[in-house]
N, C-alpha and C positions, 0 to 999 in steps of 0.2 A: 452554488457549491453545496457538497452535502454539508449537513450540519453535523455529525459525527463520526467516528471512522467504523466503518462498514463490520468489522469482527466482533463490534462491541457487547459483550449479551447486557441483559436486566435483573437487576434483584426480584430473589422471589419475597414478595411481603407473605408477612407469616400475623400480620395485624386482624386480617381477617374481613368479613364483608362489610362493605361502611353501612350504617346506620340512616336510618331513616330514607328520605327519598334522593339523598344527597348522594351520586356517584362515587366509585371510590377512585380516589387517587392516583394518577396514571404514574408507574415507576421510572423515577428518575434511570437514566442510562446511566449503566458502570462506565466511566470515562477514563478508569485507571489506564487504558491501552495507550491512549496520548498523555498519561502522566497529570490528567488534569483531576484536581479535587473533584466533589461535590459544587464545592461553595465558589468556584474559580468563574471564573465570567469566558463569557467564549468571545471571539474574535475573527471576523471575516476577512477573506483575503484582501481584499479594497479595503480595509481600516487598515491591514499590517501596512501597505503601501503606502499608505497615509503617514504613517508612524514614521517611516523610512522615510518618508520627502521631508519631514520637519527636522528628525534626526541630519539629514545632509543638511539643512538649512543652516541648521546650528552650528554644524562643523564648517562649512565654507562659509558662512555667513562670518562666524565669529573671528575667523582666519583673515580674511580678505579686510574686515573689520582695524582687526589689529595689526596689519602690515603694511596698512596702506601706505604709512609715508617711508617704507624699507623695499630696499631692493636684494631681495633674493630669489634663491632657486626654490621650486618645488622638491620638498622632502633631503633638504640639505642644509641645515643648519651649522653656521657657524660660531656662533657663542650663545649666549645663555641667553641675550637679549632675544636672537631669532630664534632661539627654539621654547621659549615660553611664550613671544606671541603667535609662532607660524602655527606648532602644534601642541604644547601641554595646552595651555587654558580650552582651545577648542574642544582637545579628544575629551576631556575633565569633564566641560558641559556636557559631550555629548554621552559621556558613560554617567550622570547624575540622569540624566532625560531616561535614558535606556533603564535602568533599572528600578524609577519612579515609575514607567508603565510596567513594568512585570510587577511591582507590588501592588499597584494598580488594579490589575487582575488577578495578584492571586496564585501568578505563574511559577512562583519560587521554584516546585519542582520538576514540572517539565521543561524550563530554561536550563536547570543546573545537574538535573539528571536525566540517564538517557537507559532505558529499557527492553534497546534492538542492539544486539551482543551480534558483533563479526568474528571469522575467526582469527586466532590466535596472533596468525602470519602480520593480520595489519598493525599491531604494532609497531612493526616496523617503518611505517611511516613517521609516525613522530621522533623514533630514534634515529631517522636517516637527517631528518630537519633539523634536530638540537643540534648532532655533530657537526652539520653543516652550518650553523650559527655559529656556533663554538670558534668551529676552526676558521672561517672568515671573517670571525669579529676585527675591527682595525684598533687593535688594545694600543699600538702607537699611537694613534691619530688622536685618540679619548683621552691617552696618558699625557698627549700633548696640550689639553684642550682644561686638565685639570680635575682635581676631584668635584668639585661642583658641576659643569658642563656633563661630567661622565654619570651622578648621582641623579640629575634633571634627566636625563634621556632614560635611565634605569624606572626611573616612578614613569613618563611619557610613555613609554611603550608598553608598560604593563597595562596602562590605562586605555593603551590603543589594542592590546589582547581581549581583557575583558569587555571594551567598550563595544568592539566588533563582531568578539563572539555570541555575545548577549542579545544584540539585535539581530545575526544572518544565522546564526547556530545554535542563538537560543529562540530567542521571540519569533524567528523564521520557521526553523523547524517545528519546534510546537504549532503553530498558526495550520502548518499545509497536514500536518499530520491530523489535529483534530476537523479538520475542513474535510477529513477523507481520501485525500492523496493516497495512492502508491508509494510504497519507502522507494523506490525509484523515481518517481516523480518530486515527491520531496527533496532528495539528494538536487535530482535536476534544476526544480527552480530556485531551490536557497542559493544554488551557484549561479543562478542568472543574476536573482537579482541582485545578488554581491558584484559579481562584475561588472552589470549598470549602474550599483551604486557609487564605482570610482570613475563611471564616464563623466562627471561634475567636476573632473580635472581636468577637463578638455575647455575650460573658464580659465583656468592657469597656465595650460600647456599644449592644448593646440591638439592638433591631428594625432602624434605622437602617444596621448595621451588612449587610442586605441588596442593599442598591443597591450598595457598595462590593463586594460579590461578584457583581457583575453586570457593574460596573465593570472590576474586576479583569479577569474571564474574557475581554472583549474585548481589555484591553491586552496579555493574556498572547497571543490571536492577532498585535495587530502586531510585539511580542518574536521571535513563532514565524519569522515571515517575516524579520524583521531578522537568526536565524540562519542563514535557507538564503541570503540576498539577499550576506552577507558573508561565508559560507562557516566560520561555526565561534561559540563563545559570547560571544568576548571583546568583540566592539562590540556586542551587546545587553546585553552586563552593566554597559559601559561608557557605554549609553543609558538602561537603566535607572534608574544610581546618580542620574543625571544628572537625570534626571526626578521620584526623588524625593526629589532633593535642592531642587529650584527649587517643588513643590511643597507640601511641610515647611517651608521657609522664610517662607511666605505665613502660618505662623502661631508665628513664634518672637517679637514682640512682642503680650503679654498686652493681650486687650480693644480690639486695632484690625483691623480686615480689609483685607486687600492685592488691590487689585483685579487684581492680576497672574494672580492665580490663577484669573480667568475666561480666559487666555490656553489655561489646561489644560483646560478642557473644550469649547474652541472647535477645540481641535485636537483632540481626540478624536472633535469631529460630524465635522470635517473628513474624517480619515483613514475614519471609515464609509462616507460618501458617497461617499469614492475605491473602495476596496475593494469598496460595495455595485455601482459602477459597471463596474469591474474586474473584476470575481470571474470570468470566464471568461479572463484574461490573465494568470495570475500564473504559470500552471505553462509551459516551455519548449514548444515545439512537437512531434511527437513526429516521429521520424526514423524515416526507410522502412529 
């Protein structure tokens, strides 16, 4: 992998010629382009992978952990018992790990800010997702379930926003962009490996559990865009939470289905079609 991205130039030192027979100082690379400090630690694509097998560890590990003697569905909680051991405690672990390694390195602002401006149009992506949340949230089902049940899933999911974006949108994107990557390239594999990251549902859910990485992989592109379109993680984590929060919801009452939740994958063809339509407008114009 390269070691930095390819546009990066060099400070001019203005210190002057070293002293004695001692060379002078080779100048550090301006890293500003990947958002990284000086003082930031760099990070090979085989260590982000690494980071992401322990991060899954944690989450399936701590889930599988704590449900062992309960029988539920995946991503279907029905009281407060299944939804603090199925997913709060795990996504909690897994967003404390996630952002111990970005302070770790140092990554504070290439995790949380983002430097590659799309146009205008992609906003529209996050605001087609909110009102799609919005409007197929099942507020029955939640108002049946109680202010406590409904107040747990509101903190779980933010913490599955920030948890996920931190590590595929944040720690990912930084990782392939300072390593060199293509910002096409980058979009490309941060959506792999987020979609390989939920094939570890296939431990829970069998074959089935394929389509939901296929799933995944596109949503993680309209995320990808949702970063540069807003300039940093915090409203794609805060779109994220949001989204699966209204789409969990469609199944917190046992044995009924919420038709709400055809609202989510009508916005999903949606945003396709826009994108597949789009796909030559998204990046800025380039300047003479």
């Amino acid at each position: 992998m390269k070691a930095a991205v390819a546009d990066l130039g060099e400070p001019v030192s203005d210190a002057g010629p070293a002293r004695g027979d001692q060379p002078a100082a080779a100048p550090v690379p301006d890293r500003d382009g990947a958002g990284l400090a000086q003082e930031s630690r760099g990070l090979p694509i085989w260590a982000y992978v690494c980071i992401v097998a322990v991060y899954l560890v944690i989450v399936q590990g701590a889930g599988q952990l704590l449900t062992a003697d309960l029988d539920i569905k995946y991503a279907a909680p029905t009281s407060v018992n299944e939804l603090w051991r199925s997913i709060t405690v795990p996504v909690w672990a897994s967003l404390v790990f996630v952002y111990a390694v970005v302070g770790a390195l140092g990554w504070w602002r290439p995790v949380f800010a983002d430097d590659k401006p799309v146009q205008r149009w992609v906003r529209t992506i996050a605001i087609i997702m909110v009102v799609a949340a919005l409007a197929g949230m099942n507020y029955t089902g939640l108002g049946h379930k109680g202010a406590g049940f409904t107040v747990l899933m509101v903190l779980t999911f933010l913490g599955v926003g920030f948890a996920e974006e931190g590590m595929f949108r944040g720690l990912g994107v930084a990782a392939f962009r300072v390593n060199g990557f293509t910002e096409g390239k980058v979009a490309l594999w941060t959506c792999v490996v987020f979609g390989l990251a939920h094939a570890t549902n296939l431990i829970s859910e069998g074959p089935k559990a394929v389509f939901q990485v296929l799933v995944t992989a596109v949503a993680g592109y309209f995320l990808y865009l949702i970063r540069r379109a807003s300039a940093g993680l915090v409203v794609p984590a805060l779109v994220h939470g949001l989204w699966d929060l209204g789409l969990i919801s469609s199944a917190v009452v046992a044995g009924k289905t919420y038709l709400g939740f055809s609202l989510f994958i009508l916005a999903d063809i949606i945003l396709v079609v826009i994108l597949l339509i789009r796909r030559h407008h998204i990046e800025l114009p380039a300047t003479r």
